[in-house]
N, C-alpha and C positions, 0 to 999 in steps of 0.2 A: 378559847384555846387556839394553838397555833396550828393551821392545817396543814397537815405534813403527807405526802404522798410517801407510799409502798414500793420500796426496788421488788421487782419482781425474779424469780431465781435463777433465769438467762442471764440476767442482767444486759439485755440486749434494749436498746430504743425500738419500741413500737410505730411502725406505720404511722404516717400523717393521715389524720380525716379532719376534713373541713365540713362543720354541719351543714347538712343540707336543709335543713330547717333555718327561717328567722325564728332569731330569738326574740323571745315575747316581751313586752313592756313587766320592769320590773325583777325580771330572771336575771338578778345580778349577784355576784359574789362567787366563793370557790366552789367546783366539784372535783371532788378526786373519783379516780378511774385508774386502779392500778396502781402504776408507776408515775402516770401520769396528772398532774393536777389543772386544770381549767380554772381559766380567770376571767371573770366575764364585767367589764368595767364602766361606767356611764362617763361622759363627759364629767371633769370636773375632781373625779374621784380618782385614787391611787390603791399601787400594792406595796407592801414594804415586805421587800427582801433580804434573807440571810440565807449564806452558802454560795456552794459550786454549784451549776443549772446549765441547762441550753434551755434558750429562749426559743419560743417559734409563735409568729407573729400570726396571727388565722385572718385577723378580721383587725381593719384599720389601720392609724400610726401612733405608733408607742414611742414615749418620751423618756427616756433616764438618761440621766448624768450628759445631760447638752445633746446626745446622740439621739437620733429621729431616726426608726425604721418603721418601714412601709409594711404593707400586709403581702407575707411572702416569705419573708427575710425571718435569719436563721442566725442566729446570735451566741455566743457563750457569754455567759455572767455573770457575777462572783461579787460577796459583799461580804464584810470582817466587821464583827461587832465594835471592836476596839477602833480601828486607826480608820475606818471607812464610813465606817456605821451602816444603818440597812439602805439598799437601795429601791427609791420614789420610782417608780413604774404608774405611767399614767398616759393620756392618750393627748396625742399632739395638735393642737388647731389646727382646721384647714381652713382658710379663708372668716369670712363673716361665723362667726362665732354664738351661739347663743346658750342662754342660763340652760331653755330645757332643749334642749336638741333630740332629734326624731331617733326610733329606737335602730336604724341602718348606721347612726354614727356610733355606735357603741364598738368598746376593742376586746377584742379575741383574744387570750391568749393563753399559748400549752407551757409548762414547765417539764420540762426532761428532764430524770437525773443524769448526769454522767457517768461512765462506769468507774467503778472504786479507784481501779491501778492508776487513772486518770486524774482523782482527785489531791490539792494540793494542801488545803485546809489541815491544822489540825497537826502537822508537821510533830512539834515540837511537844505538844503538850500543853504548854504556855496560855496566858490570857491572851495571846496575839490572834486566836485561832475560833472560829466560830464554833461552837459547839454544838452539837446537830442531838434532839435525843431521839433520832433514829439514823439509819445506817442510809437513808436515801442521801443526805448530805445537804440537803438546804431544807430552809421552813419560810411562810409565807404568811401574810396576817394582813385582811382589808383595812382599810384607812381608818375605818373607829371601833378598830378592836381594841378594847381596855388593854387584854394583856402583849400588845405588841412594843416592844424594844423604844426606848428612846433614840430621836431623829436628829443629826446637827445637818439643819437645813441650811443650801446654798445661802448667801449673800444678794439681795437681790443687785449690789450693785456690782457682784462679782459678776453676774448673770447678765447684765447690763454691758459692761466690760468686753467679755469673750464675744456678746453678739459684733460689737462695734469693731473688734480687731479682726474676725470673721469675715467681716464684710469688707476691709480694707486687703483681702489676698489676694494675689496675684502668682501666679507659676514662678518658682523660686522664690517666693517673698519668705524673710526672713524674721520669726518671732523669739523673744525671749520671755522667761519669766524669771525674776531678781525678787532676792529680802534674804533676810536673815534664817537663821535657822529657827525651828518647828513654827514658821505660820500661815503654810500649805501651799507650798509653791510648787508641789506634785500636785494636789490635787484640784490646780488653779491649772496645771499643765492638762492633765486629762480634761478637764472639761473642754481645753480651748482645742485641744486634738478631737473629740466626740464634735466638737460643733465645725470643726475644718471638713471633716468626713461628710458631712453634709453637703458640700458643693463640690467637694475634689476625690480620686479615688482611693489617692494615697497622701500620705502626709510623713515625712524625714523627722525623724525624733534623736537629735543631738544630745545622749548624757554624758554630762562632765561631772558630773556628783556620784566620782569611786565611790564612794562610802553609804547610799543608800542608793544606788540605782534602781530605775523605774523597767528596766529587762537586765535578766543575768544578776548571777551572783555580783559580789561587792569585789572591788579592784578593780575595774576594767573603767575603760572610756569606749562609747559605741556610739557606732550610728546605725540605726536601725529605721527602716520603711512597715508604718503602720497604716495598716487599711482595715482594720475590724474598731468598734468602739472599746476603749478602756473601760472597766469599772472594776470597783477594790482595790487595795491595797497592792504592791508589788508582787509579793510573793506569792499572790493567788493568780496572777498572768497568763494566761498558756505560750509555750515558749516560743520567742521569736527570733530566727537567724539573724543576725546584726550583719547590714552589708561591709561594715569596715568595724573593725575594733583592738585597742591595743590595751596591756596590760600595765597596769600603772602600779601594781603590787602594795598596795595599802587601801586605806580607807579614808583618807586624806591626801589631798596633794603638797602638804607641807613637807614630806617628806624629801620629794625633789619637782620643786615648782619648775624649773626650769625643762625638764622631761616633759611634765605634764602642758606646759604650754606647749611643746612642740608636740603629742598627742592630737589635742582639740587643733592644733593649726593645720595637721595632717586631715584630720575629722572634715573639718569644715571644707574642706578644698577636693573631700571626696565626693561630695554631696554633691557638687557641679560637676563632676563626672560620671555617677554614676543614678544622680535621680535629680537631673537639672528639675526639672518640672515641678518637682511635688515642692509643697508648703515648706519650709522647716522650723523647726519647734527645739528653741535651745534650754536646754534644762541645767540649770547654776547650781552650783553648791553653796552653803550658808556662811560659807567662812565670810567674813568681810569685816575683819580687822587685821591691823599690819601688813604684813606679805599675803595673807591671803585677800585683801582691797587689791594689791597689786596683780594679784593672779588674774581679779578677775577683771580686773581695766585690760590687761592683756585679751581675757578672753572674749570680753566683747567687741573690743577694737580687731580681732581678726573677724570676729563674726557679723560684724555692721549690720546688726539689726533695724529693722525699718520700724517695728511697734513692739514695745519694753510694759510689760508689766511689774511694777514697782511695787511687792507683798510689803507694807510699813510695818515693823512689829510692835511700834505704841511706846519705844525705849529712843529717845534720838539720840544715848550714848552709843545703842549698837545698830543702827539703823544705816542705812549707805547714805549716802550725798542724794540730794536731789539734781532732777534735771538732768543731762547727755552727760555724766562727769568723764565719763570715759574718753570722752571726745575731743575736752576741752583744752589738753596740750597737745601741742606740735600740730604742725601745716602740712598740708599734705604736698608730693611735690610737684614741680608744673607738668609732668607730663599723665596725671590723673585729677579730676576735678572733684571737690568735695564731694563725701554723700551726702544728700540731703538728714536735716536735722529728723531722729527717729521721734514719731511721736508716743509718748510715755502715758502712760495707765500708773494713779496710784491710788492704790487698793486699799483697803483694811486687813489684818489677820480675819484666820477663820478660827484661831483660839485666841484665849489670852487677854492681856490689855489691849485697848482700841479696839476689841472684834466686833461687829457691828450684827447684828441678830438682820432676819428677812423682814418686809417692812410690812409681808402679809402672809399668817401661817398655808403651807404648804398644804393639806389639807384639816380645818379646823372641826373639832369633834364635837357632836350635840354638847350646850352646856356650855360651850365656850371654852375648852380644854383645848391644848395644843394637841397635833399627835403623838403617840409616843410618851405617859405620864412622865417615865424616868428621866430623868435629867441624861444627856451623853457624857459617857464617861470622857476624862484626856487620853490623849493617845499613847502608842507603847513609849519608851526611851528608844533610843537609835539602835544601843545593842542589844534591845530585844527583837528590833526589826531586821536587824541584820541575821541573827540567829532564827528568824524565821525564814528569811532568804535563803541561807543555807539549808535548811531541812529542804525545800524545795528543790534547790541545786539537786542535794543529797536521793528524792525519791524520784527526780527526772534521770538521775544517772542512776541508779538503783536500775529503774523500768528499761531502762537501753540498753543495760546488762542483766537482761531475764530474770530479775526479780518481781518483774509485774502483779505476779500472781500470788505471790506473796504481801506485796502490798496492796492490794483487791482483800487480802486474811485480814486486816487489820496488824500487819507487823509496823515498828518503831522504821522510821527511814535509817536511823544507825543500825539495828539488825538486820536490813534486808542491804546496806551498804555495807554490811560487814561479809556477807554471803558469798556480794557478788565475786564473779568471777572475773581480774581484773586483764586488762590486757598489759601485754607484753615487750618492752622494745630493749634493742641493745644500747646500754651504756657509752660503748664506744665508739657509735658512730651518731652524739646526741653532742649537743654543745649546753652549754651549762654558764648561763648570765646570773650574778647575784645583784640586784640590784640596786641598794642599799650597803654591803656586806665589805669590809674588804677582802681580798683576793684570798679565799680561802684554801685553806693547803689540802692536798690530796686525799689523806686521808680522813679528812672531816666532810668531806663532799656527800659521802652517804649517808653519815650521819646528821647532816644540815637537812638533805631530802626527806628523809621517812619522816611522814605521816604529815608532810607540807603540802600547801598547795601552791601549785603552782602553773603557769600560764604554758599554754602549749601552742606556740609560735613555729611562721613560717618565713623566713628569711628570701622568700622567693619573690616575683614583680609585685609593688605594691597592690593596690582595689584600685580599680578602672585599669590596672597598666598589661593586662593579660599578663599568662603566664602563671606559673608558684603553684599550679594545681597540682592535682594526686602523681599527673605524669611527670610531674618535672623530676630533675635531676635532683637525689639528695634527701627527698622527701623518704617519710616512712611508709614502708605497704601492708597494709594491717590485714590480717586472714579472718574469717568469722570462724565463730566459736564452732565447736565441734557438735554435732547432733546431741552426743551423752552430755556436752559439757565438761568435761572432764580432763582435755588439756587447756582448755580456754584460747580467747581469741589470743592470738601473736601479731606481732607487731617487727616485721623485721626492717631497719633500717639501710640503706644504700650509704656507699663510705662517700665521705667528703672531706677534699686537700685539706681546706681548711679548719674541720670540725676539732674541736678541744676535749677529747673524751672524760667522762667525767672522774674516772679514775687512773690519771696519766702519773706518769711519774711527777712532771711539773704542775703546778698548782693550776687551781681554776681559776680563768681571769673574769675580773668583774668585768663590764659593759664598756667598751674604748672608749677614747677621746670624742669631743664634742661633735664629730663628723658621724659620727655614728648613737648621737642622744636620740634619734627616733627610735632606731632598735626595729626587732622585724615586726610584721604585724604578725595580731594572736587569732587565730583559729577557736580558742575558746579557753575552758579554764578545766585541772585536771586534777587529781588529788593520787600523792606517790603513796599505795600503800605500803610497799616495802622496796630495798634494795638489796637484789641478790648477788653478793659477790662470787661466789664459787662459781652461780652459770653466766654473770654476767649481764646481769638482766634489771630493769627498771618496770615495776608493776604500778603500772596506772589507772585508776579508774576516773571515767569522764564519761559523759552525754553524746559526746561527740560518734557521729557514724564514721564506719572504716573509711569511707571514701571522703572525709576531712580529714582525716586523722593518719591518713596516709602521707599529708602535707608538711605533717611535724616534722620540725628540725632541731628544734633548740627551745630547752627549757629556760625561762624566766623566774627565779627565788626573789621573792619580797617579803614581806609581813602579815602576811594575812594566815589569821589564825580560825579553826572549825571551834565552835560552842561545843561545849563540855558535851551536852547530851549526842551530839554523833560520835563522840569518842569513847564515851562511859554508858553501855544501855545493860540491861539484863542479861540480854543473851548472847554479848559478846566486851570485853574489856580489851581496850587498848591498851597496849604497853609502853606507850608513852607519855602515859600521863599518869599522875599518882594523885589519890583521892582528897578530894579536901585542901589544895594547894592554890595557891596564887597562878596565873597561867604566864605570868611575864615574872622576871626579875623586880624585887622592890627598890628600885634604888631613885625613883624620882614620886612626886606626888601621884604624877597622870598612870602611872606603870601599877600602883597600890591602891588607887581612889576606890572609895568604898560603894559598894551597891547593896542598897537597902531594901529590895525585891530579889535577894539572895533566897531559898530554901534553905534553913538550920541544917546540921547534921543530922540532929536525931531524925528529920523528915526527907532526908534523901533516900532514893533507893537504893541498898545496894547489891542489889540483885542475889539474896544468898537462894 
């Protein structure tokens, strides 16, 4: 059975003790103590992990997912049965190697749990989410425990791959990973980020894939500075502040390619301002046919990657060009000299046709069994990953607006986002971009808002150009919440010549002329619960601390829609939505397409 460690009723992390004792020849495998569970490992042998955990390394260097930590180091770590599968914990060579190694090489290690309000797991409900049958929030299982989890072990030639692109970095060296959609070109990214971390402090993680990003809700383009190792899925993350990022208000960039390439050209030209030094890691989206081929020849010709990992998906109808395609028209002109030809990695999928299995099991079980009897399942569809994204969004901004404690109870992230208490800003000194929309008339402005998400942008100096902060002119000043809670935080605005209120007599104009297609950058992303016209006021809830959020100036409307279950839970119904309904207009194929991992009626809740 799976050994699962005890939250204890603090729910507080215990004191580090490092035994003072060696451990004896033999003394290997789990001990629980409390809250906390010991892992005691020999060369050779692994731990398969599920859930949320802090790792702490006691004794030796522990190896998951490409990342090497030393004895000391203090880790967060998260693995999803579905899209990640459990994460291989096992102890890393040092030098000359051998089968039986003395019992001082063996690895130490504590599993913490995290406390509840903390945990991201489990969001939704959904098979996205590990299911823990205890409340500590992960389980663990030695390498030939019968009943431990089916494993989809690395590639060895993926593993092959990342070392080699590894070892060709240099301060500002620039990487990508490219293929098509679902054949793991996230999780070909994390590894190659966990094995950068090894030699560099930090490492620039470029996403241009709005529609399943590897930090933050979906819509956005970021760049963000990573210095801790990835593992799991996206939505299981802990959050990370994005140094630059703009709002691209879909889930695709088909929407408006031509936006979107000035985004990532903005993106990429931050990153020499503002983290010359670190690695960068450009993360592609899977479109690559039609305009979106053209998207991304744009976005790698701005981003001149020096080594391109090329994910094949085993289809050569949807598969990219081989070779620099990107590179291959137009001259550069005389007053800059060619870059050098990037050298190209091409891979297998980690699913599907062409995927190519390890060429030696990971750890093999007496008998000859792989680990792991069960076969790995496939992964979720996109919009089921997306709507676990959101439940995340959803219980990070729950917990920033003092619902913490409530979700530590085991509440729905839609009930304890229903709770919160939202902040506050005025309407008329807020500017209102639709992005997509034509120029909506005034009194539909409200009505477009409630219950949208949308991007909360600062019009002030770009990232690296100083300035646009809390104190600038124009921004919002956000008050915290009151002791009772009971007025909630506010949000009062400073007026600005220019600003478009959003309920003026003249309409709301969509985003101007081509000189202004960058648009401002976004501070993050924010969800309107209501619009109050009598006092004039626009209720927002977001993650965002008063002192970003004081920056706000102008809202961003796109497309991006919250999954039925933050809208619809038991103990709170939105009023914008009505049961059992299509969530778009049917008037094309893609608007009506059918999903067949739907719940029936009869099996919905409806919360009587």
């Amino acid at each position: 059975m799976p050994a699962k460690a005890k939250r204890n009723s603090s729910n507080q992390l215990e004191s580090l003790a490092t035994p003072k004792k060696p451990i004896k020849p033999g003394a290997y495998g789990l001990r629980q103590d409390g809250s906390v569970l010991h892992a005691t490992l020999p060369p050779g042998k692994s731990l398969m992990f599920l859930g949320e955990a802090v790792l702490h390394v006691m004794r030796g260097r522990a190896l998951f997912n490409g990342a090497t930590l030393g004895s000391g180091s203090v880790c967060s770590i998260a693995a999803d049965a579905v899209n990640s599968g459990p994460l291989l914990i096992s102890q890393a060579a040092e030098g000359n190697h051998f089968p039986f190694a003395p019992t001082e090489s063996v690895l130490y290690l504590q599993l913490r749990p995290l406390p509840a309000e903390q945990r991201l797991s489990g969001g939704l409900g959904s098979t996205t989410a590990a299911r823990m049958a205890d409340d500590v929030g992960y389980q663990a299982w030695l390498h030939n425990d019968p009943s431990a989890p089916g494993c989809l072990a690395t590639p060895d030639i993926w593993s092959q791959a990342v070392e080699e692109m590894a070892g060709l970095a240099y301060p500002g060296a620039v990487f990508a990973v490219v293929g098509s959609k679902k054949v793991g070109k996230s999780t070909l990214g994390r590894l190659l980020v966990n094995e950068l971390l090894s030699t560099h402090s930090s490492v620039a993680y470029l996403e241009t894939d709005c529609g399943q990003p590897e930090f933050g809700p979906p819509g956005l383009v970021s760049l963000s500075l990573v210095s801790r190792p990835l593992t799991g899925p996206p939505f299981l993350h802990p959050a990370l502040p994005p140094l630059a990022s703009y709002f691209v208000g879909d889930v695709s960039p088909a929407s408006h390619p031509q936006r979107y390439a000035a985004c990532v050209a903005a993106l990429r030209a931050a990153h020499g301002a503002l983290a010359p030094d670190a690695p960068l890691l450009v993360n592609t989206h899977g479109w690559t046919r039609g305009a979106g081929l053209e998207a991304l020849r744009d976005l790698l010709a701005a981003a001149r990657p020096a080594c391109v990992a090329h994910v094949s998906c085993g289809d050569p109808r949807r598969d990219l060009p081989p070779g620099a395609w990107w590179a291959e028209e137009g001259a550069p002109d005389g007053a800059h000299a060619p870059p050098p030809p990037p050298r190209i990695w091409l891979l297998p999928p980690l699913r599907g046709p062409g995927a190519i299995g390890p060429a030696s099991p990971a750890a093999p079980r007496p008998g000859g069994e792989d680990p792991g009897g069960a076969a790995p399942r496939p992964g979720a569809a996109a919009v089921d990953l997306r709507g676990a994204q959101w439940a995340s969004f959803a219980r990070r901004c729950a917990a920033a607006m003092g619902q913490g404690v409530a979700l530590a109870h085991g509440a729905a992230p839609g009930d304890a986002l229903a709770a919160a208490v939202p902040h506050e800003a005025a309407w008329d000194d807020l500017r209102l971009e639709s992005l997509f929309t034509r120029p909506l008339a005034a009194d539909q402005a409200a009505r477009a808002l409630n219950c949208s998400v949308v991007g909360l942008c600062c019009s002030g100096a770009p990232p690296g150009g100083g300035g646009g902060g809390p104190e600038a002119d124009g921004g919002c000043r956000a008050a915290g919440t009151d002791g009772d809670g009971s007025e909630g935080a506010r949000a009062q605005c400073a007026s600005r010549e220019d600003a478009v209120p959003l309920l003026a007599e003249a309409v709301v104009r969509a985003p101007r002329a081509p000189r202004t297609l960058l648009g401002p950058r976004c501070l993050g992303v924010g969800i309107v619960r209501a619009v109050d016209g009598e006092r004039r006021r626009v209720l927002l809830l977001t993650p965002l601390p008063p002192a970003e959020l004081a920056g706000v100036d102008t809202l961003q409307l796109g497309r991006l829609e919250l999954p039925g279950p933050l809208l619809q839970t038991p103990g709170a119904r939105a009023p914008y939505m009505s049961v059992h309904c299509l969530p778009t207009l049917g008037t094309g194929a893609g608007a009506i397409r059918s999903r067949n991992n739907l719940a029936r009626a009869r099996q919905a809740d409806r919360g009587d």
